[in-house]
N, C-alpha and C positions, 0 to 999 in steps of 0.2 A: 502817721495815722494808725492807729489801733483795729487792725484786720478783723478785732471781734464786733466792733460797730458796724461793721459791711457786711450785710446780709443781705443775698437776693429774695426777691417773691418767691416764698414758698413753692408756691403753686406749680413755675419752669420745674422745677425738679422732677414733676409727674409727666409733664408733656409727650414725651415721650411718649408715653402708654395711650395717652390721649391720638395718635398722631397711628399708631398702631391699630386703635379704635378704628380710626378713620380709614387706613387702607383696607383694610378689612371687611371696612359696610363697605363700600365702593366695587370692590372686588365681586361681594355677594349681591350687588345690584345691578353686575355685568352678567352674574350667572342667572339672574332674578329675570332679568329682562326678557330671553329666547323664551322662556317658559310663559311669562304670559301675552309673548306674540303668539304662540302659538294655542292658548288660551283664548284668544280673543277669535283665532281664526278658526275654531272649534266652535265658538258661541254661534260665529258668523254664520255658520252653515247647517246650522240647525239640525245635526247629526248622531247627535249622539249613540245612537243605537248602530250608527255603522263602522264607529271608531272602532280601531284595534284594543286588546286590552290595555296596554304599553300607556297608547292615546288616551286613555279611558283614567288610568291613575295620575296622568298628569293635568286632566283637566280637571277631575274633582279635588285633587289637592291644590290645586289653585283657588281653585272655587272657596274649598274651606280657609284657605290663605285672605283671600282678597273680599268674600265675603260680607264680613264686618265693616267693611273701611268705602266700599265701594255698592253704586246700584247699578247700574250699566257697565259691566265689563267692556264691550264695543265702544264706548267712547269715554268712560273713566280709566281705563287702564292707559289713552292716551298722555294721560297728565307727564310723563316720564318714559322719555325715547330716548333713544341713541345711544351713546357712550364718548367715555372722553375723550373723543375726537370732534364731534360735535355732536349735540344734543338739545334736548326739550324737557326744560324740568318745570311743569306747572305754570304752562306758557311763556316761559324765558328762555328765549336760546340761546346759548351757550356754544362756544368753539373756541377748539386752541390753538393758541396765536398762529402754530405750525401751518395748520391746516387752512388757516386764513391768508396768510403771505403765499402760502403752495399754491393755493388756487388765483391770487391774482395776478403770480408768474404765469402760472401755465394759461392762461385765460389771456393775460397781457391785458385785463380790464379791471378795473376795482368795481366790484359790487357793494355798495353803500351799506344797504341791511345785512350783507352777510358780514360786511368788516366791523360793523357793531355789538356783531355777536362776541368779537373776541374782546370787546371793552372792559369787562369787567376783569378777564385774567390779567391783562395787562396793567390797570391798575393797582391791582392785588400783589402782584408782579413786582411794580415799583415801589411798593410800600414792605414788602417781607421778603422778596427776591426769589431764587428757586426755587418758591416755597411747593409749584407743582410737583416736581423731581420726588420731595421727601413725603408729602403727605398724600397730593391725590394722585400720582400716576399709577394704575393697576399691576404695573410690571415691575416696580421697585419691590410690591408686596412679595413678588417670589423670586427679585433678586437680594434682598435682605434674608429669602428663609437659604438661598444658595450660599449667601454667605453663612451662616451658621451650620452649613452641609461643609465647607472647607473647614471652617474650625473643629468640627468631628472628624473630618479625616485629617488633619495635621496631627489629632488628639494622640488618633490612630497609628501616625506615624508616618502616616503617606505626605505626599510632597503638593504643597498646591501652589498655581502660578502668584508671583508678588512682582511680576515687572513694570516698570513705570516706563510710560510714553510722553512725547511732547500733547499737554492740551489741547494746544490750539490745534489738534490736527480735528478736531470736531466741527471748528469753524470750517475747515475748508469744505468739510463732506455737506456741512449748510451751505457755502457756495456752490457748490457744483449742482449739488441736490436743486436748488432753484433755478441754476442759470441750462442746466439740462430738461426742468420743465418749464422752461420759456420754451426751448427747441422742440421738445415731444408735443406741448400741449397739455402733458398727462402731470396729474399729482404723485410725482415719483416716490415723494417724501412717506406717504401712507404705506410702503411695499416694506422701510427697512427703521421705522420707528415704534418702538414696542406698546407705546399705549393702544395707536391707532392697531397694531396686530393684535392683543389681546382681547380686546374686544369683539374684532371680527373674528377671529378666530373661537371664541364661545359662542357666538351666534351663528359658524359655522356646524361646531359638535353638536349642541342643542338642539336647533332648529331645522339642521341638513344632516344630522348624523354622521357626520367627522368633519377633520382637518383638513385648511386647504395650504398651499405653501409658506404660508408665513409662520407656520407651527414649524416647522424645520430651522427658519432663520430665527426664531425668538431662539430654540432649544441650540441652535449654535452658538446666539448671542452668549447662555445657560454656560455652557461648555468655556467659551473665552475666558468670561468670568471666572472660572474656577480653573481652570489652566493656564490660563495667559498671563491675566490681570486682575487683581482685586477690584470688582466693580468698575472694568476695561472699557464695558460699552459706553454704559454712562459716561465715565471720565471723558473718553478719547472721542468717542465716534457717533453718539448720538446728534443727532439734528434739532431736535426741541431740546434737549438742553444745551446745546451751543447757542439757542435763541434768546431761553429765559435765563440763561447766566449774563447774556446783553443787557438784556431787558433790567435786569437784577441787580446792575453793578452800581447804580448808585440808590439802593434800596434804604426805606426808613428804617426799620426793625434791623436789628442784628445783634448776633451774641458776640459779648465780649469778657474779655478776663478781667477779674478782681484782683491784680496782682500781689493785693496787701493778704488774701485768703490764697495763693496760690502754694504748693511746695512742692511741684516740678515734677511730681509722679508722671507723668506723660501718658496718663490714662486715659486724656480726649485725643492725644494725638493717635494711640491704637484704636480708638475705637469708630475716629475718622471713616467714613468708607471711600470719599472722595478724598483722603490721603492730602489732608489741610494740615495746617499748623497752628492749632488754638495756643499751644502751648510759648509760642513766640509772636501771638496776634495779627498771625498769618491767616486771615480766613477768607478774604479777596469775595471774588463775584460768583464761584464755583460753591459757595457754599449754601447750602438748601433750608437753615434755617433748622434742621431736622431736629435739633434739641440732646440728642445721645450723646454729646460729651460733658451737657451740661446734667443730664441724669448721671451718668458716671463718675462724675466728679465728687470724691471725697471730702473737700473742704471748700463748696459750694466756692468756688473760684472763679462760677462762669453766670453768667446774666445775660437778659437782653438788653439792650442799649437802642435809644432814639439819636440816627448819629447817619449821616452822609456818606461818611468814610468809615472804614478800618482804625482803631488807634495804632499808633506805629509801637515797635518794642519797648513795651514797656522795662523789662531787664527780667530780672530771676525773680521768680516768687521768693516774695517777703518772708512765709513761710520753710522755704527751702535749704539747703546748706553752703549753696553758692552765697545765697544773699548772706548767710548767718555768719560768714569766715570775713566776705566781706565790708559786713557793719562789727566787725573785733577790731 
């Protein structure tokens, strides 16, 4: 088959940036949020002459923010609470799976309306698979800028961590993680999962004027990452992603190789952050969908595919020298 006939959509090649887009508004709608709690609780109390100045600049810049868009700040600025741990966006609520199975370990009860909330991830889940991990969790956003703080200091000449650990050791820290808050009672999982910490922790600087512990264990997570492991925590030791890579493993969407466009530059397999194998059509349930190998990609070699499974090894790109010595 003639490789030049095999074209993917356009369009994957940008997603990437699209996807960057995204962590980004999300990011600025976790910073967005403590500013107009504390907006609202300024209107509430009909004060304005006794705020501090500090007080005084962040309610008129909301003011002029929200504005336009809004007539009651006290009960329009409700439309959009919480953060991705659970939340209320424009009367939908919203929770991650995490957060849902946490609580009805440690509860040992299932609450009907709250396990509804995590419906929609879960589907979304089993149709794109990781797809939380790459686009929306708040903490990828500044463990993808961590990673480009390693590639300047390799640039540099300094040494950064690249060891690999066994995977599955994520699953177990999700067992114990649940099967120790049956025993507490408590949502243990919230204390060492970087979405649920990012969140609270900007609505602890904003709103409360600093950090409370979990700013220590993200900025160690920070640390692992760039010493230990290439995107360590993710890979190995997270809890939501050891759940939505379950959830994910037999997802609809998935990228796959063009092998008739491929010529082995192994350019998606460095750019991997989850340390997959596109290049051998290795991409399994661990992958997030995140699109950056398919941006990378020089001879559009990578696509999404409607497909159950993985295809299995396909062989050497067509394009490549292995294949070219042996089609002589």
């Amino acid at each position: 088959m003639n490789g030049d006939n095999i074209k993917p959509f356009f369009l994957w090649k940008h997603l990437n940036k699209l996807r960057w887009l995204s962590l980004i508004s999300i990011f600025t709608v976790l910073i967005y949020l403590p500013y107009a709690h504390l907006y609202q609780t300024y209107e509430s109390a009909h004060a304005y002459d006794l705020l501090a100045d500090s007080e005084k600049f962040i309610y008129d810049t909301m003011e002029t923010i929200t504005s336009p868009f809004i007539d009651d700040p006290i009960e329009d600025l409700d439309a959009i609470k919480g953060n991705t741990w659970s939340g209320t966006f424009f009367g939908f609520k919203l929770s991650d799976p995490l957060a849902v199975i946490s609580q009805i370990f440690s509860g040992m009860t299932i609450y009907t309306a709250f396990l509804l909330t995590a419906a929609l991830p879960v589907l979304l889940t089993f149709v794109f698979g990781r797809f939380f991990c790459g686009w929306i969790c708040p903490a990828t956003f500044l463990y993808e800028l961590n990673t480009n703080l390693a590639a300047g200091l390799r640039r540099a000449g300094l040494k950064t961590g690249n060891r690999r650990f066994d995977r599955r050791a994520k699953y177990l820290v999700l067992t114990i993680g649940l099967i120790l808050s049956a025993i507490s009672g408590s949502v243990l999982a919230a204390n060492i999962y970087p979405p649920a910490i990012i969140g609270r922790e900007i609505y602890y600087a904003i709103a409360l004027g600093g950090f409370g512990t979990g700013a220590v264990f993200f900025v160690a997570t920070l640390m692992f990452d760039l010493l230990v492991a290439r995107r360590g925590f993710c890979r190995y030791l997270c809890p939501g992603g050891a759940l939505y890579s379950i959830l994910g493993r037999f997802r609809l969407v998935r990228i796959q190789r063009v092998v008739e466009n491929c010529n082995d530059c192994a350019k998606c397999n460095a750019i991997c952050e989850f340390g997959l194998d596109p290049l051998r059509d290795d991409f399994g349930q661990e992958c997030n969908n995140c699109s950056a190998c398919i941006a990378i990609c020089p001879t559009d070699a990578l696509t999404f595919k409607i497909r159950m499974t993985d295809s299995h090894f396909q062989g050497p790109g067509h394009l490549g020298r292995q294949y070219s010595k042996a089609a002589r």
